[in-house]
C-alpha positions, 0 to 999 in steps of 0.5 A, a space after each residue: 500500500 502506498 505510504 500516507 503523505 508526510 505531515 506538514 512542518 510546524 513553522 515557529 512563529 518567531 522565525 517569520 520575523 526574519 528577513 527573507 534571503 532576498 530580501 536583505 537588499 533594499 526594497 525595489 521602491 526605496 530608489 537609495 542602497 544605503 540600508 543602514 549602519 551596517 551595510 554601508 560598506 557592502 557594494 549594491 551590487 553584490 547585494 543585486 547579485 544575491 537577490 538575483 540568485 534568490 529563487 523567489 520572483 518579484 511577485 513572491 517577493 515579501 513586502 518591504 514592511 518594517 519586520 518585528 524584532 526579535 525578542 526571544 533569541 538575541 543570537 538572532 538578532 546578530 543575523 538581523 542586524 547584518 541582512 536588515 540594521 534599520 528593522 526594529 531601530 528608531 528613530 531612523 539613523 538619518 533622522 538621528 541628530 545631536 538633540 535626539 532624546 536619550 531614552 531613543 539614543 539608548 534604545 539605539 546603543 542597545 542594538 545589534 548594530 552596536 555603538 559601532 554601527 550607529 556612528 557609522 550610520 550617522 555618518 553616512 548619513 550625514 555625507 548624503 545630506 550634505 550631498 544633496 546640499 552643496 548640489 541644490 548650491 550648484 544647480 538650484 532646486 528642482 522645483 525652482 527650474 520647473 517653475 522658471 521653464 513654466 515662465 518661460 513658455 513663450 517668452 521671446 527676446 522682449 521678455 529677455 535683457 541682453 547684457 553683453 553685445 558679443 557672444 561670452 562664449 563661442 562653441 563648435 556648435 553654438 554662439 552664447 550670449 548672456 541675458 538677464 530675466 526677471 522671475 518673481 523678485 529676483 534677477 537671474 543670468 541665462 544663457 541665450 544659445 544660438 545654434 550654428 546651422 545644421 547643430 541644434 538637437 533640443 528635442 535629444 537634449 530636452 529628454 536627457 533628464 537633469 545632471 549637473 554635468 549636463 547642458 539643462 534647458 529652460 525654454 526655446 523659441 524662433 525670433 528675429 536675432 536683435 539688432 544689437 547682438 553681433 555674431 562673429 564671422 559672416 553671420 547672413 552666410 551662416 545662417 541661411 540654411 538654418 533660418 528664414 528671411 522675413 521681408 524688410 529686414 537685412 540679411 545680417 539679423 535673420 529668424 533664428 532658433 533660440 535655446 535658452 540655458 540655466 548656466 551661462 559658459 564662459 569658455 570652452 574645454 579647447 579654450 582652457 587647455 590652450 590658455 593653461 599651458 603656462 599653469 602647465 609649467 609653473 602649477 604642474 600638480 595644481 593643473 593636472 589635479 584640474 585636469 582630473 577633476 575636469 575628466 570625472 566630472 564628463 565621466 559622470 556626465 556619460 555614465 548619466 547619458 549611457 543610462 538614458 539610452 536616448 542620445 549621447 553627447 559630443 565629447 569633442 573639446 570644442 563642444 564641452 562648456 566651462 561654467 565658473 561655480 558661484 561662489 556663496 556667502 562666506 566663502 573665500 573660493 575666487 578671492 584668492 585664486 584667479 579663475 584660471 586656477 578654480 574649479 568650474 563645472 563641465 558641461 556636455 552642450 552638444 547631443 545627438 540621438 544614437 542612430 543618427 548621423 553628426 554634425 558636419 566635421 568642421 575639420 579635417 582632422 575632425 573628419 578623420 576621428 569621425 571615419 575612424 569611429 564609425 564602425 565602433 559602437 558608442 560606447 567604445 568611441 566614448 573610450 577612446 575619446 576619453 582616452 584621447 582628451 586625457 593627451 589633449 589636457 597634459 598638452 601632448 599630441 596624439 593622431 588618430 593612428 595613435 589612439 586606434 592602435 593603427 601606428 603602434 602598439 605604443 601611446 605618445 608618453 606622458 611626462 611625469 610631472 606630478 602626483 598625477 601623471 603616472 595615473 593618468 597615463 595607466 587610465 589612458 592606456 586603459 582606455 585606448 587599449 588595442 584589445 576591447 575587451 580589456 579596454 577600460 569602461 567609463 564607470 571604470 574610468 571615473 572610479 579611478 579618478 576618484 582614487 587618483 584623486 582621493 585615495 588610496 594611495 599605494 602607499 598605504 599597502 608598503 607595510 600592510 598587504 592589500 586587503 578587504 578589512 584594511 581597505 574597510 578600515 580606510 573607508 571608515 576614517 577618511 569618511 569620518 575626517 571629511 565630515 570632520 574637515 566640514 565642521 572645522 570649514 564651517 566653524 573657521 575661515 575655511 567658506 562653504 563646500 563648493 564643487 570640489 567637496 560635492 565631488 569628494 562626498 559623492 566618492 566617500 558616499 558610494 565608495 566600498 572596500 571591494 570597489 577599491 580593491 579592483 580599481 588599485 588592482 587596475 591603477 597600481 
């Protein structure tokens, strides 16, 4: 006869407070990884790869409601805190500050996170608030942009001051001019872009989303170019196959396409490299430190535009804009330092869609990158690229030949002048290595900047062997001196964080033990 069905299992109650095995990461609708004090040096990605290996299916998946703590076991409690430190912890780490009542700060201390852990929560916390900060500094709020586009619809010139004849900046596909506008009782400087013929992409650019390493539209519209603006060169000519003439007016003022830009350039990337190579010779660590700080920002700007999969931008230098950061009150950035020697932001002014053509090379030799990177599938062509501005901004030539391997299996050399130069000349020869396959990613590429710029540096392994834990350890106190070096910034003379420091907290805030263990594996 055949045997009864087994009985099923008994399921302790206690046990469902766990977390399931799937889901120790963050819930699919909190858009943030950081899940508390403990595993914010536990890369997301390896925290993906175990949510994917998991067998249950998004729609199986438990709900991202708080669990109920333990109260039977304390050994468990260990495991909870490692696959889920926020459960059963209040108040919240990032709502935690220095007037936090005691009773709440006791009920923390007692925690399976431990004294340890809360600190560390505080202060990741505390870098991502900053974060956010100094990058409403930067760019503005998002709901005051929304609000100045929403004014601007329909605006033309009438609505617009111009407050300089002559373009302030020119690029290799546009001429700016600067204007002011009147939005509620403030008044604000814009950028009006005029579009040289055949090189206006609005609607690619429109979709990109909002980057601090990306052009940002406020509005656009057709007028008559005013009287008073002068573009260089022949402007009746240049404008023919991209306007229209209407009658009694001279060719030399046609109806043009007019973008209008929250940040008003002030030069071009081909403009600062040329007029920088006296701060070359005499600041070669001040410069190329510049040069590095320049690089990561485009890469964070591809790495947001690769995430698009809408358009992709220029990243010829003519196209890439410069805008001086303002400074805030206190702050003592531009005081002391001419502009040649601060930071400005970068931005990439210049898209277009993935299948379809570029602009007209306005050079030969631009012609000859063009042909030379058809074939190439974006990305790659964005490597090489990459590979080739690094030569362009240490002042070194090198030819198309060069960066595709065409001549030699040899790159030009970089001198070594500083800190800088070997790292640079490693992540060039990343990037414009023969093999693709091991031809560095742009993720890659802005991961090593960021250890070019901020460590670690090889030193620290002449007395200890690289490791995971040393590197951990590494993470823990460099993030606790920046937030340091803010407090006694903000209590000195030292002003207020500005872009570089944005940069610097965006590093310390996503940074992990095993993301730097690859990246000195590839740098050093």
């Amino acid at each position: 006869e055949p045997l009864p069905p087994p009985l099923p299992k008994k399921q302790l109650q206690r046990a469902e407070s766990l977390p399931e095995q799937g889901s120790s990461h963050h819930c699919q609708s909190d858009p943030t990884p950081w899940a508390g004090s403990v595993l914010y040096s536990v890369p997301s990605h390896l925290r993906h790869e175990e949510g994917a290996a998991s067998s249950t299916s998004p729609r199986d998946r438990p709900s991202c409601g708080p669990k109920k703590p333990l109260a039977k076991s304390q050994s468990l409690g260990e495991a909870v805190a490692w696959s889920s430190p926020q459960k059963g912890l209040s108040p919240s780490l990032r709502e935690l500050t220095f007037g936090t009542a005691d009773g709440e700060l006791g009920q923390l201390l007692h925690s399976p996170a431990g004294l340890g852990g809360v600190v560390l929560g505080c202060q990741a916390a505390t870098l991502a608030r900053l974060s956010a900060r100094i990058q409403e500094e930067l760019v503005g709020l998002e709901e005051q942009q929304q609000l100045l586009e929403a004014e601007l619809v329909g605006k033309r010139w009438g609505a617009l001051r111009i407050l300089e004849p002559e373009p302030c900046c020119e690029s290799g596909d546009a001429w700016y001019f600067r204007v002011g506008f009147t939005f509620g009782q403030s008044q604000l400087e814009l950028a009006a872009k005029v579009p040289k013929p055949c090189c206006s992409s609005p609607g690619v650019q429109s979709s990109l989303g909002t980057h601090c390493s990306i052009q940002r539209l406020l509005g656009r519209f057709t007028d008559r170019l005013p009287r008073e603006l002068l573009l260089p060169g022949n402007p009746g000519e240049q404008s023919q196959s991209a306007s229209r003439q209407e009658p009694g007016y001279p060719a030399t003022h046609p109806v043009l396409q007019v973008l209008i830009c929250a940040e008003v350039p002030h030069q071009t990337l081909v403009d600062f490299v040329k007029g920088s190579q006296g701060l070359h010779r005499t600041s070669p660590g001040h410069y190329e430190r510049l040069g590095c700080l320049l690089l990561l920002q485009l890469c964070l700007g591809l790495e947001h535009l690769q995430g698009q999969n809408m358009g992709q931008g220029d990243l010829s230098p003519e196209n890439l804009l410069l805008v001086q950061c303002p400074c805030p009150p206190g702050s003592q950035q531009g005081k002391k330092e001419p502009l040649g020697l601060s930071l400005p932001r970068l931005l990439i002014s210049s898209f277009f869609k993935a299948k379809e053509k570029r602009r007209p090379c306005s050079t030969s030799q631009e012609q000859d990158w063009a042909k030379g990177l058809a074939a190439l599938a974006p990305p790659a062509a964005d490597e090489l690229k990459l590979g080739r501005l690094i030569y362009q901004i240490l002042h070194v030539d090198i030819s198309l030949e060069d960066c595709l391997g065409f001549r030699s299996n040899r790159l030009p050399e970089i001198p070594s002048l500083s800190i800088y130069s070997a790292g640079l000349r490693r992540l060039a020869t990343l990037l414009l290595h023969r093999d693709a396959s091991r031809r560095a990613s742009i993720p890659q590429a802005r991961s090593i900047l960021q250890v070019l710029l901020w460590g670690p540096r090889q030193e620290l392994f002449a007395r200890s062997r690289k490791s995971l834990p040393l590197l951990q350890s590494w993470v823990e106190v460099k993030r606790a001196l920046l937030l340091l070096r803010f407090a006694e910034n903000s209590a000195g003379a030292g002003g207020r964080p500005g872009l570089e420091e944005w940069l610097c907290c965006q590093y310390f805030q996503e940074v992990t033990e095993h993301t730097l263990y690859q990246v000195t594996q590839d740098l050093y």
